[in-house]
C-alpha positions, 0 to 999 in steps of 0.5 A, a space after each residue: 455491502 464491502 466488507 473488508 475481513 482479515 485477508 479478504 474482502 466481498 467483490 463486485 460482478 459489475 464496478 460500474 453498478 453498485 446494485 449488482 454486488 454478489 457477494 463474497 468470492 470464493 477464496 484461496 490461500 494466499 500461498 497456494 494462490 501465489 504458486 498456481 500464479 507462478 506455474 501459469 507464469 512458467 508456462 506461458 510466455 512474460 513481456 515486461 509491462 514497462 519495456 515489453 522484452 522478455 522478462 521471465 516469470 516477471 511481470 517486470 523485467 529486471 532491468 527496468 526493476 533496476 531502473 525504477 525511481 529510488 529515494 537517496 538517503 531518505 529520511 528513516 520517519 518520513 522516507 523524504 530526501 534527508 542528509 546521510 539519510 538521517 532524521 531530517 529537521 521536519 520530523 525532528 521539528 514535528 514529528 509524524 504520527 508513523 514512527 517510521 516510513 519504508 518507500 520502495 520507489 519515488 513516484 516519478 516516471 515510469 512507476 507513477 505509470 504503473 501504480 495508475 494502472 492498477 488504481 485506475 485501470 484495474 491492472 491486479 497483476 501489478 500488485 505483485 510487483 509492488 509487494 515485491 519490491 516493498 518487501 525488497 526495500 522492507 528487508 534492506 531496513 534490516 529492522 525488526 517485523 511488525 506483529 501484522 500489516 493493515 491496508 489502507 482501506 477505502 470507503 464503502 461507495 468507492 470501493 463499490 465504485 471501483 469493485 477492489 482495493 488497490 492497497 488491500 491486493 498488494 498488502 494480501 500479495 505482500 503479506 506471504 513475501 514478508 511472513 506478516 498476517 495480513 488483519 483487518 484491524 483498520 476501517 474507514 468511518 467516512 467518505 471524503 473527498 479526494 486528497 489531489 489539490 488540496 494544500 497540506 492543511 487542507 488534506 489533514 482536514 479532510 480526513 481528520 477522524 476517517 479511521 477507526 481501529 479495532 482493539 485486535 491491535 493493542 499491543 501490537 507493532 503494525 505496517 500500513 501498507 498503501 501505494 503512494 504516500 504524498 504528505 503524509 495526511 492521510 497514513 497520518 490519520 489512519 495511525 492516529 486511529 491506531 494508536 488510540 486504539 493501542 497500537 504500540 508502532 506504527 510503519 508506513 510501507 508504500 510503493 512510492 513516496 512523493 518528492 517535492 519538484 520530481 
């Protein structure tokens, strides 16, 4: 069986049988972790994953970071398009669960490309890149910290399935760049469906009651931290299970956000 801890979670040896399970890894500090990763970059040659010039210690060069896909004026609730980068009128008119959302990129090509590369492909380096540029558009809000950051966690069969969370490997790489803990206050009680092709009342439907959240929270302001928000649904459920768990705000950071007609 996963079970998904503060900072940490039981792997699989083999992703495509979910009988061989050898339970919980050998851990590091996420500190120490993060400097051998940058010694071994030092020393052995880096191509850029996008363009393949030499990038340095990165795994993305900056001139392909430069050209990533970015939100103009988002809205500062949801992180959609919004004039001036007001509130706009749909959170206005109904707002969201989260009372505020930070998208380092939008989801259009090339970062689509790469975020599918580590949710599909199992690419776990490329979650050092996207904790990087979250933590680079979290300080540019100039907004205060939250007390700790939650991964969106996924269930029990298709995190066995797929033998890694990919929200959880850029939350734990995130976590250090923004000097937030990493908790474990957020589960998944059930298994649904997956949200692509469903309608927006459809997806809210689906994960309606997915989530619980432990009283470790209570009292606390707290960051989801996930790779694509598309409607909302599914950050939205999650926050509604942390707040009534006591959370007192909730932010959404992800990796990208998608726009409507992009």
């Amino acid at each position: 069986m996963i079970a998904q801890r503060a900072g940490h979670y039981r792997m699989l040896s083999n992703v495509r049988k979910p009988k061989f399970d050898i339970g919980r890894c050998a851990r590091r500090p996420v500190r120490v972790e993060h400097a051998m990763r940058r010694s071994l970059q030092r020393v052995l040659p880096q191509a850029c994953a996008l363009c393949n010039a030499s990038s340095g210690n990165a795994l993305v060069c900056a001139a392909c970071n430069g050209a990533m896909p970015r939100i103009a004026d988002p809205c500062p609730r949801c992180a959609l398009p919004s004039r001036d980068g007001l509130l706009c009128g749909a959170c206005l008119a109904k707002p969201p669960p989260f009372d505020a959302t930070v998208a380092a990129w939008s989801y259009a090509f090339p970062a689509n490309r790469l975020l599918q590369s580590l949710k599909y492909a199992g690419t776990l380096a490329l979650a050092e890149p996207f904790a990087a540029a979250v933590a680079e558009a979290v300080r540019a809000r100039a907004a205060p910290m939250p007390d700790q950051l939650v991964a969106m966690p996924l269930s029990s069969r298709r995190q066995r399935e797929r033998g890694f969370n990919h929200a959880h490997e850029i939350a734990r790489r995130l976590s250090p760049c923004v000097d937030v803990p990493l908790a474990g206050g957020l589960t998944r009680t059930r298994d649904a469906p997956p949200q692509a092709g469903l309608t927006l009342r459809e997806r809210v439907r689906n994960v309606r009651d997915a989530f619980a959240a432990s009283d470790a929270v209570a009292g606390c302001s707290v960051a989801i931290v996930d790779d694509v928000m598309t409607t909302g649904a599914t950050i939205g459920a999650a926050a509604r299970a942390l707040r009534k768990a006591g959370a007192i705000r909730i932010d959404a950071w992800v990796v990208a956000r998608t726009v409507r007609g992009s």
